[in-house]
C-alpha positions in Angstrom: 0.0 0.0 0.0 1.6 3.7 -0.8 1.2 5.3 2.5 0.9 8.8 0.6 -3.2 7.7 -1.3 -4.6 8.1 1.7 -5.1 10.3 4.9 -6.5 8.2 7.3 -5.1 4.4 8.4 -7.1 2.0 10.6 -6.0 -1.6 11.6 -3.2 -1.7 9.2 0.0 -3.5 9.1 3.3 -2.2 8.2 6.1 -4.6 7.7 9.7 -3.9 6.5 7.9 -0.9 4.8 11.3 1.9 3.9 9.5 5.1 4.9 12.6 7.3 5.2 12.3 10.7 5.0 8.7 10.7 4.6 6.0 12.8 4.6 3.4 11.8 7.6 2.4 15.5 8.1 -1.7 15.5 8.6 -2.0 11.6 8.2 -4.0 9.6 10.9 -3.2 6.6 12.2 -5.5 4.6 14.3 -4.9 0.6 15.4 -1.9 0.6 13.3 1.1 -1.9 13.5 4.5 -0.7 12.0 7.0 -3.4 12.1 11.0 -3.9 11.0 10.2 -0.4 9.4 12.9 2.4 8.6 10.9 5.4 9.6 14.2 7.2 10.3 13.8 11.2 9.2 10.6 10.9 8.9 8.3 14.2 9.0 5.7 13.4 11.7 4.6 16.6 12.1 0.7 17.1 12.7 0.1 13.5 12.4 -1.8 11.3 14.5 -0.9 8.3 16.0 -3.8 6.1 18.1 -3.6 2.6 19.9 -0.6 2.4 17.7 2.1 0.0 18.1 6.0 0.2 16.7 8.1 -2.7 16.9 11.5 -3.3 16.1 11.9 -0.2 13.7 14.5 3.0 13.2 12.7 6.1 14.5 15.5 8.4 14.3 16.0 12.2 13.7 11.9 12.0 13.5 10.4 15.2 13.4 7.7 15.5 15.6 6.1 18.9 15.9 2.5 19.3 16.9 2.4 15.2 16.5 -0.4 13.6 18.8 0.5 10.4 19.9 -2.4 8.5 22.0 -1.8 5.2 23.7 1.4 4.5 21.2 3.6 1.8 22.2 7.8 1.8 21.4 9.0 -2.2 21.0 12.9 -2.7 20.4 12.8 0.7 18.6 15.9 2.8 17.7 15.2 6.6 18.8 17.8 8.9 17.7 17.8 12.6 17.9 13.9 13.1 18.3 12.4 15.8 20.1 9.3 14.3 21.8 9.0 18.1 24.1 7.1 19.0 20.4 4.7 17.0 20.5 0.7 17.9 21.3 0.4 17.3 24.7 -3.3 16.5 24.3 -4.0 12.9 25.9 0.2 12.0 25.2 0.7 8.5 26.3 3.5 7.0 25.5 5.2 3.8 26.3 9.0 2.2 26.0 10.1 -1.2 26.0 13.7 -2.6 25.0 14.6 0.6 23.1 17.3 2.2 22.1 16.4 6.4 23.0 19.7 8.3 22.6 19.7 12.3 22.3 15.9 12.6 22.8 14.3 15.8 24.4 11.4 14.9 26.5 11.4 17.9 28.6 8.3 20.3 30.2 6.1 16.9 29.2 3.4 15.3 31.4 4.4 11.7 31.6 3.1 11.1 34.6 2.4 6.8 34.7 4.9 6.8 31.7 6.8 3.4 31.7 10.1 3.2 29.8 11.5 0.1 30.8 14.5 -2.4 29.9 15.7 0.8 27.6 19.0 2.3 26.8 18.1 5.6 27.7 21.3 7.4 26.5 22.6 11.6 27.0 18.5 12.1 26.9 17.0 15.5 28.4 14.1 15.2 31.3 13.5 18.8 32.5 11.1 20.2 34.2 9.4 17.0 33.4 6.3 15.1 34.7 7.8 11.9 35.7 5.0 10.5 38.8 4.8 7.2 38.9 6.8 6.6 35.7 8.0 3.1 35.3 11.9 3.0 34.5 12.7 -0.5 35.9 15.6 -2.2 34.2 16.8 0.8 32.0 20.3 2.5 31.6 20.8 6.6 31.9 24.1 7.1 30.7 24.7 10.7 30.4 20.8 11.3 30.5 19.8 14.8 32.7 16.9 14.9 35.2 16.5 18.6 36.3 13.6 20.0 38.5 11.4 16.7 37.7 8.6 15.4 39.7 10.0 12.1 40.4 7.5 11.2 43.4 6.6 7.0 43.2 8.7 6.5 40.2 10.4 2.8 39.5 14.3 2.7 39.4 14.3 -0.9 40.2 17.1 -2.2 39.0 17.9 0.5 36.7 21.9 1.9 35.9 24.0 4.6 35.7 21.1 7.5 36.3 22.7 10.8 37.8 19.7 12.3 40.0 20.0 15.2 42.5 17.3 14.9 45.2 18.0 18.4 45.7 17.0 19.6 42.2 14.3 17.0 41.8 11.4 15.7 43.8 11.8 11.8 44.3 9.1 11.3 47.5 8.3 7.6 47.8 10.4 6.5 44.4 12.0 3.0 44.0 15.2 2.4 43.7 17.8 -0.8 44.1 21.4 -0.9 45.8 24.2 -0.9 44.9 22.7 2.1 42.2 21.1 4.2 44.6 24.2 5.0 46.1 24.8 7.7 43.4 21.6 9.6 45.0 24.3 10.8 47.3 26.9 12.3 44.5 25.1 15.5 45.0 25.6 16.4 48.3 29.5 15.7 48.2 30.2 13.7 50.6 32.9 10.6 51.0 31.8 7.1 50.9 34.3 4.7 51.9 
């Protein structure tokens, strides 16, 4: 099917489709499966995305501005350079599983509930972000900023290599696992022997 002879997608299946650099702006997309799918540059902008599901497909240096993205689900994706902060915060849910999210902006979002779990969440932006309850259990944070967050309930279980100052961000009643939690201290510079 050429994804450019219509406007509006329901219940359809993607596979291996090479939809680089294209043109999604104004398209709607509801029940849709996109799998094994280069999506990388695509234009994304006013398009919207419902009780969609992405598996296994390169999402970076998307373009996202204005996108709505409702109950959309992130399977062993690849997200490179994407500025989710763009997108329409009207009823954003968004979930993560097994991806790859390097050099991705989600900052002054609501992603409250949010669960991005078993990622490789890598020199990512979080500020000023809506984090409650989010579910990050299992993920890496190399180089990845938290600043002035609302980390209250949150899930570091088991999670690596995050670099959190409680004194920047709220973390009330969030989960986290030892030895890792240790770096909760790193802001308060003290010794630990």
């Amino acid at each position: 099917m050429n994804i450019l002879s219509g406007n509006y997608f329901e219940d359809e299946s993607f596979r291996k489709e090479n939809f680089c650099s294209l043109i999604f702006s104004g398209k709607e997309f509801s029940g849709c499966e996109f799998r094994n799918c280069d999506l990388s540059e695509a234009d994304f902008t006013r398009a919207i995305f419902e009780d969609c599901l992405f598996i296994d497909c390169n999402m970076s240096l998307i373009k996202l501005a204005n996108t709505n993205l409702r109950t959309v689900e992130f399977k062993k994706c690849k997200l490179v350079g994407s500025n989710f902060s763009q997108v329409d915060p009207f009823c954003l849910d968004i979930k993560f599983s097994k991806c790859r999210i390097q050099t991705c902006n989600f900052s002054d979002l609501d992603l409250n509930t949010c669960a991005m779990t078993n990622c490789e969440i890598l020199e990512s932006d979080f500020m000023q972000t809506k984090l409650s309850e989010a579910n990050f259990k299992g993920s890496r944070f190399t180089g990845t900023t938290f600043l002035d967050c609302n980390l209250t309930r949150a899930n570091f279980e088991d999670a690596e290599d995050y670099l959190i100052n409680p004194l920047r961000n709220r973390i009330e009643k969030a989960v986290f696992s030892l030895p890792e939690a240790i770096s909760l201290l790193k802001a308060f510079d003290i010794i630990i022997k």
